[in-house]
N, C-alpha and C positions, 0 to 999 in steps of 0.2 A: 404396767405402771404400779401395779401394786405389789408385785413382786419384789420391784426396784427398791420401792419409795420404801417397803417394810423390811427388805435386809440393809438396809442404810440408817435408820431409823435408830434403831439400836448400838450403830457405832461411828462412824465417821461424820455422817450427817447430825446428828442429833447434837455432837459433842464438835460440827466442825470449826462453826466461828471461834471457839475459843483455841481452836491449835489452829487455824489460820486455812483450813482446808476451805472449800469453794462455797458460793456465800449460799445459804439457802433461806425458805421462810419470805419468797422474793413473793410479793403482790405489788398493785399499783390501784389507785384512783383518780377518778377523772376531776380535776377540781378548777377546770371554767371551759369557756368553748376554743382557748389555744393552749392550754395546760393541764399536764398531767404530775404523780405524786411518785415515784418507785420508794416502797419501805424495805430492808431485808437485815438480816443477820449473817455477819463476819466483821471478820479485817480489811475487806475489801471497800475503798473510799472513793470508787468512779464505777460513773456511769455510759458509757461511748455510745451514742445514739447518730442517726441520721436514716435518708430514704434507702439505704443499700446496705448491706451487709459491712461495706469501707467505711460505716461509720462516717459523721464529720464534727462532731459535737461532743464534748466533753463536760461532766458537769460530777463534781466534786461533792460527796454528800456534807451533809449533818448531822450531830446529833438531835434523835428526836426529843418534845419535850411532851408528857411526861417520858420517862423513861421503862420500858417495859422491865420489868423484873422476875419473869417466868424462866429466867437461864442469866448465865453472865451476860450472855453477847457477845461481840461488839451491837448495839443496834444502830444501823444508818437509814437513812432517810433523803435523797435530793429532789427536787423539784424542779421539772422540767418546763417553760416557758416559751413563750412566742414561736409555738409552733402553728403552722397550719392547718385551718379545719380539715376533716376529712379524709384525711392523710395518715398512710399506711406508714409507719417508721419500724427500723430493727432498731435491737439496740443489745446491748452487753455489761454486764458486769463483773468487773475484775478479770475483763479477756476470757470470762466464761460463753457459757453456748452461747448461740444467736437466736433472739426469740424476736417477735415483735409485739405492738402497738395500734391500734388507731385511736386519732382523734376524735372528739363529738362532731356530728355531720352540722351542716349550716342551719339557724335556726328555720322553724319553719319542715327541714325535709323529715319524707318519713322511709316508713317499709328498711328496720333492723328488728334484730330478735335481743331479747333479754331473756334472764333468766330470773327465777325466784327460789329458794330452800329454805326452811326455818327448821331450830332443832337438829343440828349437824351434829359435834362433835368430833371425837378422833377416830381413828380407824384401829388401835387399842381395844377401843372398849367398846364400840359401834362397828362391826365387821361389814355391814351392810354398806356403809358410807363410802368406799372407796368404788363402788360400782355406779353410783349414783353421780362422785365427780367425773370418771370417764364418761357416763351419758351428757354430762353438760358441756365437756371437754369436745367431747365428738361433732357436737353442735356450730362452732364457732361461733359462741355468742358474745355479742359485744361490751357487756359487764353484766352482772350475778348481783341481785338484790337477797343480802344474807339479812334474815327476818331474826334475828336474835336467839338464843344459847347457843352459841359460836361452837364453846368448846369443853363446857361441864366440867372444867379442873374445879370448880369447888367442889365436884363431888369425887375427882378420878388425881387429881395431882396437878402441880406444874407443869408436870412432863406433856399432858393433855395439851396445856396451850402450842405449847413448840412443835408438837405432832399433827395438829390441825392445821397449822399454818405451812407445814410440808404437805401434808394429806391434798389441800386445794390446790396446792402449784400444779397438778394435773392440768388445771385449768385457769389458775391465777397468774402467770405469766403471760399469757395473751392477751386474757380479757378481765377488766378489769372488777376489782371485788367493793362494791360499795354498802358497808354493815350496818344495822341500828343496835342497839347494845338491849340483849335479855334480861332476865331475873337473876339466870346464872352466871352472868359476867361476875356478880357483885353481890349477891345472898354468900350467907353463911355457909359451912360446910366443914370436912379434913382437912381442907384448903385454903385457906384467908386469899380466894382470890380477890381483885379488885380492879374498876375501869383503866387503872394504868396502863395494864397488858394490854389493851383495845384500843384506847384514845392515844397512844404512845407509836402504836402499827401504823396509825391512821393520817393521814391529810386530807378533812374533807370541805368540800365547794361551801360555803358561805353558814358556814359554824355560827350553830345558835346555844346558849348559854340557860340551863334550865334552875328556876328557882329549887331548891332542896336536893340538888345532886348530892352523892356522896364528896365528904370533905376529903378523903384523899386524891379525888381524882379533880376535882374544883380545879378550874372552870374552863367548859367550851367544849363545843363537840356534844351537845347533849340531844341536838337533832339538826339537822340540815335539809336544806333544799338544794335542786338545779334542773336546769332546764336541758334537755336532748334533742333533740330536732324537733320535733310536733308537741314535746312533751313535759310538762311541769312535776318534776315528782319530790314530794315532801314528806321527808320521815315526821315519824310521831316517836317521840321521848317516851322513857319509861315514866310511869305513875311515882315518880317523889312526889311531897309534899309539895301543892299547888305548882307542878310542870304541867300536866296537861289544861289548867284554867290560864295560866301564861302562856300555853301555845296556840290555844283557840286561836284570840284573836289577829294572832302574828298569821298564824296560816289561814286566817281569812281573808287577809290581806294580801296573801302572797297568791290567793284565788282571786279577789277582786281585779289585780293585774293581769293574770292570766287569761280572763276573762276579757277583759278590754284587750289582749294582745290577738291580733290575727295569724299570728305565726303557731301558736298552743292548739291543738285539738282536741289536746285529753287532759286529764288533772289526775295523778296518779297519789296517793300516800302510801306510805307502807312504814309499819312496827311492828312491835312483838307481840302485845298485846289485841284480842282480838274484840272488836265490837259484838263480831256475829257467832254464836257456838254451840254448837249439842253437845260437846265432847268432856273430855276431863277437865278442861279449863273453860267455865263457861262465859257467856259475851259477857263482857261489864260497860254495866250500864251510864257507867260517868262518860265512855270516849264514845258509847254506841249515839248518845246524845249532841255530844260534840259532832260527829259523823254526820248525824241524820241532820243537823242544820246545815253544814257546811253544802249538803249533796242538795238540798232545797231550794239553795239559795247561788247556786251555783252548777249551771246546766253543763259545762267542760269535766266536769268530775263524777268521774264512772269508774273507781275502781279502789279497791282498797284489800293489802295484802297483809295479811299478819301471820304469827305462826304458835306457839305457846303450846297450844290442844298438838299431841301429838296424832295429828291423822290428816283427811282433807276433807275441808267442806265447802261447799260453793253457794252462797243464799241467791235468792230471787234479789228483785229489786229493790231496793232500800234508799226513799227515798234520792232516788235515780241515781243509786252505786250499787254496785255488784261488789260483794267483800268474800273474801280468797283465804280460807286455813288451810296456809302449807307448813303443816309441823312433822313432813317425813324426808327429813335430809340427812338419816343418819341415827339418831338417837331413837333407843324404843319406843314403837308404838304402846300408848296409854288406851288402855279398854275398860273401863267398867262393867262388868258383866252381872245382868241382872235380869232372871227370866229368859232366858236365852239372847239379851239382847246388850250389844255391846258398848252404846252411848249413855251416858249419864242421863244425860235430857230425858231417854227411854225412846221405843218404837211403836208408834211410827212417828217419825223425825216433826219438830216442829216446822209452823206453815212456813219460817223465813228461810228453811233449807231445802234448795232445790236438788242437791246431790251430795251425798258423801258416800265416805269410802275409808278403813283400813288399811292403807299399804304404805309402804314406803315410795317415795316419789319426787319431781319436783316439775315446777311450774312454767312452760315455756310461753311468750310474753312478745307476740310480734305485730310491732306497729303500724298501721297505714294509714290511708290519709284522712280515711273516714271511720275506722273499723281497727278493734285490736281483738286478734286473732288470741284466744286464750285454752293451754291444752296442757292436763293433768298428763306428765311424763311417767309409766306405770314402771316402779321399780324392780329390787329384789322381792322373791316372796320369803315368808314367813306363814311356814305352815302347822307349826304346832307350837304348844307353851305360851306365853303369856305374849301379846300383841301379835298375835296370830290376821291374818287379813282374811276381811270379808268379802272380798271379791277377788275375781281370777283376772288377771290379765298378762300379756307378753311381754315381759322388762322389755323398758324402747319405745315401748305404742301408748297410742292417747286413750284413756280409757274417761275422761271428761273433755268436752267442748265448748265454750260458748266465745258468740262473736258478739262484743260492746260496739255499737254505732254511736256515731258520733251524735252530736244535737245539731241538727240540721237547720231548726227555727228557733226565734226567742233567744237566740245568744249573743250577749254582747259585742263580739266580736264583729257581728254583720248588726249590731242595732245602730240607730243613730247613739250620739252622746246622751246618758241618761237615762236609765229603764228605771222600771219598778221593780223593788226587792222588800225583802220582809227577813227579819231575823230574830226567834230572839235570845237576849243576854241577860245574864251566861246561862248558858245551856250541858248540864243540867243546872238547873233553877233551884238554888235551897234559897229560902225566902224571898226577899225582896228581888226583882228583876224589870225588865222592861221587852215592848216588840220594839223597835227598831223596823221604824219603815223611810222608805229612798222612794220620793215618787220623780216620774220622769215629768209629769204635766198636771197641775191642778185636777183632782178629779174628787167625786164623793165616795164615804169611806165608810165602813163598814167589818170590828173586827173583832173576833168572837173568841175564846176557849173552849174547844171542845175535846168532849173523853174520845178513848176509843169507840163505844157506842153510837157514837154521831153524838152525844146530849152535848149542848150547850151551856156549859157550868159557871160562866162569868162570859159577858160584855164590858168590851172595853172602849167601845166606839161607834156610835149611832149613825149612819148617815148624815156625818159632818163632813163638808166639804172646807178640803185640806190642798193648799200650795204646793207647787212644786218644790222639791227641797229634803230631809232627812229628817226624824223627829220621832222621839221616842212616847211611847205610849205606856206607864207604869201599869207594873202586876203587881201582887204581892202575895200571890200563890191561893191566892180565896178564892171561893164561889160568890157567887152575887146576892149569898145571906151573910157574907163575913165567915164562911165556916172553912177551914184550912182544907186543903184538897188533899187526897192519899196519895201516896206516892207514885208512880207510871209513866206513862205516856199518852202525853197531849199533844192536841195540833190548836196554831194557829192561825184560825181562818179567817184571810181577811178578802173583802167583795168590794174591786174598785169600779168604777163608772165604765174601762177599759179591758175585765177580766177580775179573774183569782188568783190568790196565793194561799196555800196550805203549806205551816212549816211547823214539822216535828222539833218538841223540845224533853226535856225528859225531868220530870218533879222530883228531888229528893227532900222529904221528910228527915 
């Protein structure tokens, strides 16, 4: 494939949409439980689908809106409808080859594989990356969770984008590519690239609108959710001004459902930015906040994938989620070397990292009914010069493990109507905020601020017995002398007549 893909590249392919030759740049997304999205560049304006290679369905593209601007074009776009859950389809463009399709399985089933890479790029300027899409290729996986800097044209050209979206057809014609947008789609550079090129490729499932996106690429698409068989997964938007305090409580929401739904087993998120980090890009502590409540307060959500830190790290448990840096899909690995050691953070690793690793890699993602099987896929090496790997292993093999069990008790899904919860808003807390508590049944109440230390810094609630019902309890970020608290992390511990609840929030000063 690489062969193929990079003497085409340079001539017939790269330049074919515009003299009419066969359409490339072809991906799809899955965008509800009987529909899917095919995006691609040419002249070519059908798409011939059905269960057999005879086709029986024809369906006429569009133009997409925005419009990508990385080349002439043509850009098309059709959208595929009332198909079948579960359901293997071929399909064709422009009487091109025969690939296929499947739909999302029915809600509720599990046991499929996914994939995860952040940090890709082209195969230009990233030579490592085209070995890495044949390993996902080889898999047969059912869609590729791409964790943001796609394609690094603000630093390498335009030509980067139209080479990366050939680069993945290894594997973006079968299965499908669902992205969250990086730093590099839209920072500065050689390059004025901008989310057009991205939001323009793209048709995704139930498009959410972020306050302070960039004005050319306004508005939509700035993170999304959908559901898979067992599985709830909700991107998280880049850090504009107030998106991630606008997305809290949409996507607490979008948990609180998933939580009452007995068909959900697992609550997935995935962005670019990373909560949890030793690496060149370390956790930031505005989403690792947002994170730690949602996972407190919500027993289905165990997992969170980012990418940014070009390497991999896997933390311990955080507030019952497991968070995932995969930033080796292509793009150089980032070392800071210092005393012989190559993480920023320094050696030996902070307590919230249970493994890391320099290599190149990416993340394979298989779901069951209880259990999601999760395995660091070991790449190309890289044995000298700068992003050199510190571990050995056999491109192909798992050189990380771990299995996420589901929550067995205490989940809404098997409670009656009604639990007890505790949240609090917004999280992180710059001045004024509240706990947010949900009780299921009258009980006595009891609810504290405390440090990391265990000290208890402010009470906010004595053994007052409290109705059943929802009701907020003010903070205002003090200790119980009135003295402003330093910046960190606190918990929230509250002691009901029926148990406990402890929920991580994060103080900015």
């Amino acid at each position: 494939m690489k062969g193929i893909i990079g003497s085409l590249v340079g001539g017939a392919l790269l330049f074919g949409a515009a003299t009419g030759h066969a359409a490339d740049q072809i991906h799809w997304t899955i965008t509800g439980p009987a529909s899917v999205t095919f995006d691609w560049r040419g002249t070519e304006t059908e798409i011939r689908y059905g269960p057999t290679a005879a086709y029986q369905v024809t369906v006429t593209a569009t133009d997409p809106t925005p419009t990508p601007w990385s080349s002439p074009g043509p850009f098309r776009e059709a959208r595929l409808t009332g198909l079948s859950p579960d359901a293997l389809y071929h399909y064709s463009i422009g009487g091109g080859p025969d690939h296929t399709f499947r739909t999302a399985p029915p809600r509720g089933r599990s046991d499929f594989v996914i994939a995860a890479e952040g940090d890709i790029g082209s195969a230009d300027s990233y030579p490592r990356l085209d070995e890495i899409q044949q390993q996902v290729r080889d898999q047969h996986v059912a869609f590729v969770l791409m964790l943001g800097d796609l394609t690094y044209a603000n630093s390498h050209g335009a030509v980067a984008v139209d080479r990366h979206f050939d680069d993945v057809m290894a594997w973006s014609q079968d299965a499908a590519y669902m992205p969250v947008w990086g730093n590099h789609e839209y920072e500065g550079g050689s390059y004025a690239d901008d989310l057009r090129n991205y939001k323009g490729r793209f048709d995704l499932p139930n498009p959410r609108t972020s306050p302070g996106s960039p004005a050319v690429s306004c508005c939509g698409e700035d993170w999304y959710w959908f559901d898979y068989g067992n599985v709830r997964f909700i991107a998280i938007p880049e850090p504009w001004p107030n998106a991630w305090e606008n997305w809290y409580p949409r996507a607490d929401s979008l948990m609180d459902e998933a939580q009452r739904d007995p068909a959900i087993a697992f609550i997935v998120t995935f962005g670019h930015r990373p909560a949890y980090s030793s690496g060149h890009h370390a956790g930031n502590p505005t989403i690792r906040g947002y994170l730690d409540a949602l996972g407190q307060s919500h027993s289905k959500y165990r997992l969170d994938l980012s990418g940014h830190s070009h390497g991999y790290e896997r933390s311990t448990l955080q507030s019952g989620v497991v968070h995932i840096v995969s930033g080796g899909g292509g793009a150089n690995l980032e070392e800071d070397w210092s005393n012989g050691c190559p993480w920023r953070a320094g050696c030996p690793a902070p307590a919230y990292v249970a493994f890391r690793a320099f290599r190149h890699h990416w993340v394979r993602l298989a779901f069951h009914a209880r259990e999601i099987d999760v395995d660091a896929i070991c790449g190309p090496a890289v044995t000298s010069g700068s992003g050199r790997n510190d571990i050995d292993c056999t491109p192909g093999t798992v050189f990380d493990h771990i299995a996420l069990l589901s929550a067995e008790t205490g989940s809404p899904a098997s409670s009656p109507p009604g639990i007890d919860r505790a949240v609090m808003i917004p999280s992180p807390l710059r001045g004024r905020g509240a706990l947010r508590l949900t009780l299921a049944h009258a009980t006595r109440v009891d609810a504290e601020i405390v440090d990391l230390g265990g000290r208890v810094v402010r009470r906010l609630i004595g053994g007052a017995e409290l109705g059943a019902g929802t009701r907020e309890l003010p903070f205002d970020g003090r200790d119980n002398h009135g003295a402003p608290l330093h910046s960190g992390i606190y918990f929230a511990r509250v002691r009901l007549g029926t148990g406990g609840l402890d929920v991580a929030f994060s103080l900015i000063r």
